[in-house]
VONU-621641 format. One record per residue: residue in three letters; z, x, y of N, C-alpha, C, O, CB in turn. Coordinates in steps of 0.05 Angstrom, whole numbers, plus 5000, padded with zeros to 4 digits. Atoms other than C-alpha are relative to their C-alpha. Glycine has a CB too. Layout:
% residues N
(atom "ALA" (Z X Y) (Z X Y) (Z X Y) (Z X Y) (Z X Y))
...
//
This chain:
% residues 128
(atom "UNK" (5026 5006 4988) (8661 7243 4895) (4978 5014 4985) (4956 5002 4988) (5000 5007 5029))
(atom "UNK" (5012 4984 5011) (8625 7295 4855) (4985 4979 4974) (4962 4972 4971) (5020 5024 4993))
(atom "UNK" (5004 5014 5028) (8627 7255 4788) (4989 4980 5015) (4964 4984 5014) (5025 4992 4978))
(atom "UNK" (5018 5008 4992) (8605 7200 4829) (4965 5001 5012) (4947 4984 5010) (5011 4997 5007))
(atom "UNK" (5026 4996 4992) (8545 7233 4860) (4983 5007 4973) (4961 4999 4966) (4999 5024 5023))
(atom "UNK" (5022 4997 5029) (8525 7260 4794) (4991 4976 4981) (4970 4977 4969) (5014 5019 4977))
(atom "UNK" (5002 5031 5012) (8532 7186 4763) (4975 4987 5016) (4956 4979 5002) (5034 4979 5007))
(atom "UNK" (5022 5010 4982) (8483 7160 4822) (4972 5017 4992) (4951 5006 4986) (5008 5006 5033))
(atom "UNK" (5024 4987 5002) (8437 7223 4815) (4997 4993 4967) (4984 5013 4973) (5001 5035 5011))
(atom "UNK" (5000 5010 5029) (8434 7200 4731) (4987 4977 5004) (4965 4973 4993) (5027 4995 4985))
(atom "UNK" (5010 5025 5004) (8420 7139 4744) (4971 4991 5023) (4956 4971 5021) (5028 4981 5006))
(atom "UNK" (5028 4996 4986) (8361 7155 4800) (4982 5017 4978) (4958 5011 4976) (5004 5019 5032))
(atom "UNK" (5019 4986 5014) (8332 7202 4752) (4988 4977 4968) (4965 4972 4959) (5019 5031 4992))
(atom "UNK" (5012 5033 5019) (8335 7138 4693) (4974 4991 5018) (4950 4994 5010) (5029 4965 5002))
(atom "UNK" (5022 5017 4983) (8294 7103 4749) (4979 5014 4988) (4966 5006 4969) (4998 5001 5035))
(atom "UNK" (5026 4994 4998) (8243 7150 4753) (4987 5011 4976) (4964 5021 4976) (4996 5016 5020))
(atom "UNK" (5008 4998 5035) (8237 7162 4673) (4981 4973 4997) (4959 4971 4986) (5034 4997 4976))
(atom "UNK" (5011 5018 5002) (8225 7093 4684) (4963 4999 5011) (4941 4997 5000) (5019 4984 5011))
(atom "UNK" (5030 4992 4986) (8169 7102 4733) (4981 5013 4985) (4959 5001 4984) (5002 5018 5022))
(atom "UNK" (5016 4989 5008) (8137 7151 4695) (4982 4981 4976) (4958 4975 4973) (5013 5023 4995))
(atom "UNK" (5008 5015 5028) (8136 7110 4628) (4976 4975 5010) (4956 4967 4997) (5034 4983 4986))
(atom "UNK" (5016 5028 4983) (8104 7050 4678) (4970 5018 5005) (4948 5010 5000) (5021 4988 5039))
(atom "UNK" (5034 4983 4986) (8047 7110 4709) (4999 5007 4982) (4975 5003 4984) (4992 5023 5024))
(atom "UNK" (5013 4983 5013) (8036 7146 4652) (4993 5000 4971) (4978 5014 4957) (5011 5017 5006))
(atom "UNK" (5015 5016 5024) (8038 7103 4593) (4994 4972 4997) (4975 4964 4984) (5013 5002 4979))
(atom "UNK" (5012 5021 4994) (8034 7042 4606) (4987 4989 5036) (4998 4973 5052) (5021 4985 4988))
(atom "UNK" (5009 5006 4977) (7996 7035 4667) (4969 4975 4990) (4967 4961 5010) (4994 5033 5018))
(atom "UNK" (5018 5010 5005) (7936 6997 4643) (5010 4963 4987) (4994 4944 4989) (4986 5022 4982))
(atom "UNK" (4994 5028 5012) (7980 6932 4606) (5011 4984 5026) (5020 4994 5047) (5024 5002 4972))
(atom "UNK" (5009 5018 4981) (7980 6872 4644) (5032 5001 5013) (5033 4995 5036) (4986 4969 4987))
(atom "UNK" (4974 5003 4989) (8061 6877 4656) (4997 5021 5024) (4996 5013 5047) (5026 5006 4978))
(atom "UNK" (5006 4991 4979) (8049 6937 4695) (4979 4999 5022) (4980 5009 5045) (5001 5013 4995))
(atom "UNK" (5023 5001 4982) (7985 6919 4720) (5007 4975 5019) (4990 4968 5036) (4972 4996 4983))
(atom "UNK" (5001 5021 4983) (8021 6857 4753) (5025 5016 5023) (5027 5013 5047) (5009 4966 4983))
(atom "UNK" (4970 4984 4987) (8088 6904 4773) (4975 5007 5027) (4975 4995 5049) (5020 5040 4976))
(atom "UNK" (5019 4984 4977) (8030 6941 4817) (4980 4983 5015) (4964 4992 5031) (4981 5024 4985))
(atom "UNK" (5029 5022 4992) (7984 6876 4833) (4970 5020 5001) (4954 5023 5019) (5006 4982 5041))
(atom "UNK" (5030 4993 5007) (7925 6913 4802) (4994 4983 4980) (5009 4969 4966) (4994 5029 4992))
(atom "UNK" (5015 5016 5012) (7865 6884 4770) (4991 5011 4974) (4976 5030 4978) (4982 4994 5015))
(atom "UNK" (5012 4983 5025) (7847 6908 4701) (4979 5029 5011) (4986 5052 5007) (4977 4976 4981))
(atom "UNK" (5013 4981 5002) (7784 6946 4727) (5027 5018 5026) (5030 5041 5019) (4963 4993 5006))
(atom "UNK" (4983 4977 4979) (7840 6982 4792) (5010 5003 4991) (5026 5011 5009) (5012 5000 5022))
(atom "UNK" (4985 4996 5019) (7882 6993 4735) (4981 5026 4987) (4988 5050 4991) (5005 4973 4982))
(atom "UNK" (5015 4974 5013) (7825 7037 4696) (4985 5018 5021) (4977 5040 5017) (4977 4989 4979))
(atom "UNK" (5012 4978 4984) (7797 7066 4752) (5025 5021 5010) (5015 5043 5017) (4984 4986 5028))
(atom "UNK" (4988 4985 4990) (7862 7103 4775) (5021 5001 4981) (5044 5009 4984) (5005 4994 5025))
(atom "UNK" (4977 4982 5034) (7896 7113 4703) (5006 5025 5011) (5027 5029 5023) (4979 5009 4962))
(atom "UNK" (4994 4970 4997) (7880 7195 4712) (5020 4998 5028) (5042 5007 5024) (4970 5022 5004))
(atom "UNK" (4977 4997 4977) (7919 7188 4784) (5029 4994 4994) (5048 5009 4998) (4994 4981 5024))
(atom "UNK" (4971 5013 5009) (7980 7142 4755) (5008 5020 4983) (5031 5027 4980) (5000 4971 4983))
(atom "UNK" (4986 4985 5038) (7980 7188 4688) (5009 5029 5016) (5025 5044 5004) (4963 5010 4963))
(atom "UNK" (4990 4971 4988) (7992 7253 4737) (5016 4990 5018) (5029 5010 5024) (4978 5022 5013))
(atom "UNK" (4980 5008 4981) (8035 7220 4786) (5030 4990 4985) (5052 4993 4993) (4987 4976 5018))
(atom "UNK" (4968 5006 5016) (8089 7192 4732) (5005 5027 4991) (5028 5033 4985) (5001 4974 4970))
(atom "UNK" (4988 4963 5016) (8094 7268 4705) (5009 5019 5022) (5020 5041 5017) (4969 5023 4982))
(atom "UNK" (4978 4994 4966) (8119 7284 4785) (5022 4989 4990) (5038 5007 4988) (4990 4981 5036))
(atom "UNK" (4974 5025 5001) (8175 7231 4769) (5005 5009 4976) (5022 5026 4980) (4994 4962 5003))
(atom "UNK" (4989 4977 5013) (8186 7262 4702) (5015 5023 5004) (5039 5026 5000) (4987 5009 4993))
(atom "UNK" (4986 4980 4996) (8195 7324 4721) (5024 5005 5019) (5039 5024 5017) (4985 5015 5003))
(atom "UNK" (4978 5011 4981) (8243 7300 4778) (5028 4995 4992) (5050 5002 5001) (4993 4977 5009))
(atom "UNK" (4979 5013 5024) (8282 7265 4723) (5009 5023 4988) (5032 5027 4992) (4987 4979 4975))
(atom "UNK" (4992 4981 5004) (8287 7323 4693) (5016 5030 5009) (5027 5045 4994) (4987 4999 4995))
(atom "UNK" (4994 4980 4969) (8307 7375 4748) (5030 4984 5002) (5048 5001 5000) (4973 4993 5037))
(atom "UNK" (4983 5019 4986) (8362 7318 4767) (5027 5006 4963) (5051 5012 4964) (4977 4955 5011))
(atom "UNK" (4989 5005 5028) (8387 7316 4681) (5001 5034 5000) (5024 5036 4992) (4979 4980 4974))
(atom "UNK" (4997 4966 5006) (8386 7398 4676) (5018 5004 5019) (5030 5025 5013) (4973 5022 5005))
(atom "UNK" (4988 4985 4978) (8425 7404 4740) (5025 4981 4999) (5043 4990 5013) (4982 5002 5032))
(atom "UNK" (4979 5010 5014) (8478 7353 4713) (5008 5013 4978) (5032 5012 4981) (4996 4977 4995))
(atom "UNK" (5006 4978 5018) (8476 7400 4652) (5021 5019 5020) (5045 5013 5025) (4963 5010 4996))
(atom "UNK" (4990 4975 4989) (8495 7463 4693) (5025 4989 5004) (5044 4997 4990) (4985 5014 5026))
(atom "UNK" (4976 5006 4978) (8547 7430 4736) (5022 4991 4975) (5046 4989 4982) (4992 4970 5029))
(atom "UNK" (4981 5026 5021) (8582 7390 4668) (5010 5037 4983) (5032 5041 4971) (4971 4961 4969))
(atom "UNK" (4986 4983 5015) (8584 7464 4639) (5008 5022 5011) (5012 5043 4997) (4988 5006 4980))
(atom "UNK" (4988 4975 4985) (8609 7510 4691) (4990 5013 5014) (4998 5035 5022) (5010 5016 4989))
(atom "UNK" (5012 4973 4980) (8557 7536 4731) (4992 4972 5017) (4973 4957 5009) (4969 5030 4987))
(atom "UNK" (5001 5020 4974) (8563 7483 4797) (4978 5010 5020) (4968 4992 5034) (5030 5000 5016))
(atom "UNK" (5016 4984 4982) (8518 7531 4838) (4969 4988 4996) (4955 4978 5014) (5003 5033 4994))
(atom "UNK" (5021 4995 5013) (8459 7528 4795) (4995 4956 4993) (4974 4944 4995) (5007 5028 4968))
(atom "UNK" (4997 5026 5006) (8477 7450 4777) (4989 4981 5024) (4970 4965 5023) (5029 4997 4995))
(atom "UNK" (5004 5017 4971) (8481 7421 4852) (4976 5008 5006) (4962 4991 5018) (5021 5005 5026))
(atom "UNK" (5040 4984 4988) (8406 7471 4865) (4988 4972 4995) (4979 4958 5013) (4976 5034 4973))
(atom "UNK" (5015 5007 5011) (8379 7428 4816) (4996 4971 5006) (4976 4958 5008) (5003 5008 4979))
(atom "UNK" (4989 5032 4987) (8408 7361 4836) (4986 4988 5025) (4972 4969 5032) (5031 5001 5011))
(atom "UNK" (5011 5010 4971) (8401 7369 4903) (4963 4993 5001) (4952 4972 5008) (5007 5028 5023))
(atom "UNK" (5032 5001 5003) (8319 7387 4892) (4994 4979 4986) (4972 4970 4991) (4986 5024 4985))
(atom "UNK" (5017 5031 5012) (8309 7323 4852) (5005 4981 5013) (4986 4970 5024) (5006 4987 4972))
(atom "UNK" (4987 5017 4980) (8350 7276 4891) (4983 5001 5029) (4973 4983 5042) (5032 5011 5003))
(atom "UNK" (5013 5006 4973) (8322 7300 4951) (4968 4993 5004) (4958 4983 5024) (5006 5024 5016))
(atom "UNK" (5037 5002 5005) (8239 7299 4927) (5005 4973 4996) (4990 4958 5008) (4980 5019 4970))
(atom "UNK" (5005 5027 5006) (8256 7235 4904) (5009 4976 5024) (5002 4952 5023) (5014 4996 4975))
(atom "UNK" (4996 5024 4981) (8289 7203 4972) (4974 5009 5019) (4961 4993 5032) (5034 4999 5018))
(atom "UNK" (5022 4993 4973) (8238 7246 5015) (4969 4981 4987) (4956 4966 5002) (4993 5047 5003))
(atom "UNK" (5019 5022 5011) (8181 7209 4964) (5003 4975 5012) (4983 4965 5023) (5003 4996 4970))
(atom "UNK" (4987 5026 4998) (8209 7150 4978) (5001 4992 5028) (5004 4968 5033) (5028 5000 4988))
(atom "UNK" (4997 4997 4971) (8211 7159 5051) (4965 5001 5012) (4956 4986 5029) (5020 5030 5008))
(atom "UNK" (5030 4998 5002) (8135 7178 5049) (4988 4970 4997) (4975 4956 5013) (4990 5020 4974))
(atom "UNK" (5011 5032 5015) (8117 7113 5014) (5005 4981 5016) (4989 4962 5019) (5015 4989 4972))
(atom "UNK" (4991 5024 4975) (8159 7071 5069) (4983 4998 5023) (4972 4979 5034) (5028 5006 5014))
(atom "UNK" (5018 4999 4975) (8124 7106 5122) (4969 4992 5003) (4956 4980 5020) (5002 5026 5009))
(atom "UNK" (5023 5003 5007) (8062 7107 5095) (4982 4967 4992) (4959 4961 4992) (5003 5019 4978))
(atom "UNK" (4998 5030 5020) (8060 7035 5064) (5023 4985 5004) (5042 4988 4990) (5001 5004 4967))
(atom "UNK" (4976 5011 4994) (8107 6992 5094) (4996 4976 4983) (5015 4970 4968) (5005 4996 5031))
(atom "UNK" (4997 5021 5028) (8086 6933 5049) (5005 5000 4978) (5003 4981 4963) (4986 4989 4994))
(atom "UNK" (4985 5000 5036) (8116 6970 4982) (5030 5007 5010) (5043 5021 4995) (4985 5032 4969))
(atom "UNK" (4978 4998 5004) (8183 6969 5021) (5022 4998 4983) (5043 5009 4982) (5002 4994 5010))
(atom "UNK" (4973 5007 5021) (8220 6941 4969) (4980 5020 4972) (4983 5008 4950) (5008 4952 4993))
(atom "UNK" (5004 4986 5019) (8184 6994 4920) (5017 5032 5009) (5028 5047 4994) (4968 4998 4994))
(atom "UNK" (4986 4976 4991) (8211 7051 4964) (5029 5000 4996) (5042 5014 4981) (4995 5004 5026))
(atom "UNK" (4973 5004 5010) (8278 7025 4969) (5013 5013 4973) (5029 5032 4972) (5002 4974 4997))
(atom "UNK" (4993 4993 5023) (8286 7027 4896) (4992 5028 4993) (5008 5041 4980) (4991 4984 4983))
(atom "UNK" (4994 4972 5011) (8263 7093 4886) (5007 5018 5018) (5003 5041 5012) (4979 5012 4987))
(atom "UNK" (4985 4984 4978) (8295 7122 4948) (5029 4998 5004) (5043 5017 5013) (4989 4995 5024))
(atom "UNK" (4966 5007 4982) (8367 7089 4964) (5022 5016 4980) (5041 5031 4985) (5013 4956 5000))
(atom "UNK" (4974 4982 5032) (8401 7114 4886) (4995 5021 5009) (5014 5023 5024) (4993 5001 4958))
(atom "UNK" (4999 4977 5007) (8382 7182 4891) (5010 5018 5032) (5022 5039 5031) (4970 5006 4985))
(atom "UNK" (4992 5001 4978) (8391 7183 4975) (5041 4998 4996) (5057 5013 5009) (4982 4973 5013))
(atom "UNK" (4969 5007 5004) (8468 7156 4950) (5016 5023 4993) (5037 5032 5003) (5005 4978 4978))
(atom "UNK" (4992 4976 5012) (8474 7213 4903) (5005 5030 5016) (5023 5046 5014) (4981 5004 4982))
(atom "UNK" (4998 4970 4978) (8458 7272 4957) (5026 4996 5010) (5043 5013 5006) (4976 5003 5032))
(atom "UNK" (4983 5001 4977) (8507 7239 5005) (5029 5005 4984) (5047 5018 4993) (4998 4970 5018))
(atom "UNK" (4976 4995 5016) (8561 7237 4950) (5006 5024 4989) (5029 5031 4985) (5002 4986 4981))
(atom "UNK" (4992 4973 5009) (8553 7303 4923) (5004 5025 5023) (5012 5048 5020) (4978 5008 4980))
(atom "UNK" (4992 4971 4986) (8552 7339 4990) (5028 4983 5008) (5046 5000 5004) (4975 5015 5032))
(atom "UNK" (4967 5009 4993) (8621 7298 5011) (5018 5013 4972) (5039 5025 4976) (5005 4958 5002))
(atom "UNK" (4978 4998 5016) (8649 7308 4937) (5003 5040 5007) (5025 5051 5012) (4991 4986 4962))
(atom "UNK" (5000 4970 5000) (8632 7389 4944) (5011 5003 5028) (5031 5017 5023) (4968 5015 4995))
(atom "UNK" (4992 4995 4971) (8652 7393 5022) (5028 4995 5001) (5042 5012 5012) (4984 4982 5022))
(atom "UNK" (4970 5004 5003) (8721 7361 5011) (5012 5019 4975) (5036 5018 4969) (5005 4966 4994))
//
């Protein structure tokens, strides 16, 4: 269950590489500007917000890929910290966004259910 949860938390932290790449470099081209149903000018007016909000989701990604790291080379303690803290910013985000905005449900989902999967698998694989 371990290797599983770390496979889930990998592949939530991809996501939100993705995300970032979407807020923080391309936020202004029309693919993302339709992903988000913004208009060119609500596109340039809230660049600086998108461009600091994908570098949250970065560093998430990151946190989540360092703490796979630890755990793959022998320090599990320091591995699961790191895991857990991205996994969980990123379902509790994700939970925010639902509550907050129930009409980007299906945006929460996706960046909440993978990394939500991952917690639950890595505290079963570590508990058993």
């Amino acid at each position: 269950m371990v290797v599983a949860g770390l496979i889930f938390a990998g592949v939530a932290a991809l996501v939100h590489v993705y995300i970032f790449v979407m807020e923080s470099v391309a936020w202004t081209t029309p693919r993302v500007r339709a992903t988000f149903g913004m208009s060119e000018e609500e596109a340039r007016a809230t660049k600086p917000m998108a461009f600091n909000q994908g570098f949250y989701n970065l560093f998430l990604a990151i946190a989540v890929f360092a703490g796979i790291v630890f755990f793959s080379v022998g320090a599990p303690v320091v591995g699961a910290t790191l895991v857990f803290v991205g996994v969980g910013s990123m379902a509790a985000a994700a939970l925010v966004l639902l509550l907050s905005s129930p009409d980007k449900r299906g945006a929460a989902l996706t960046q909440g259910v993978i990394p939500a999967v991952a917690a639950i698998l890595l505290v079963i694989g570590l508990v058993l």
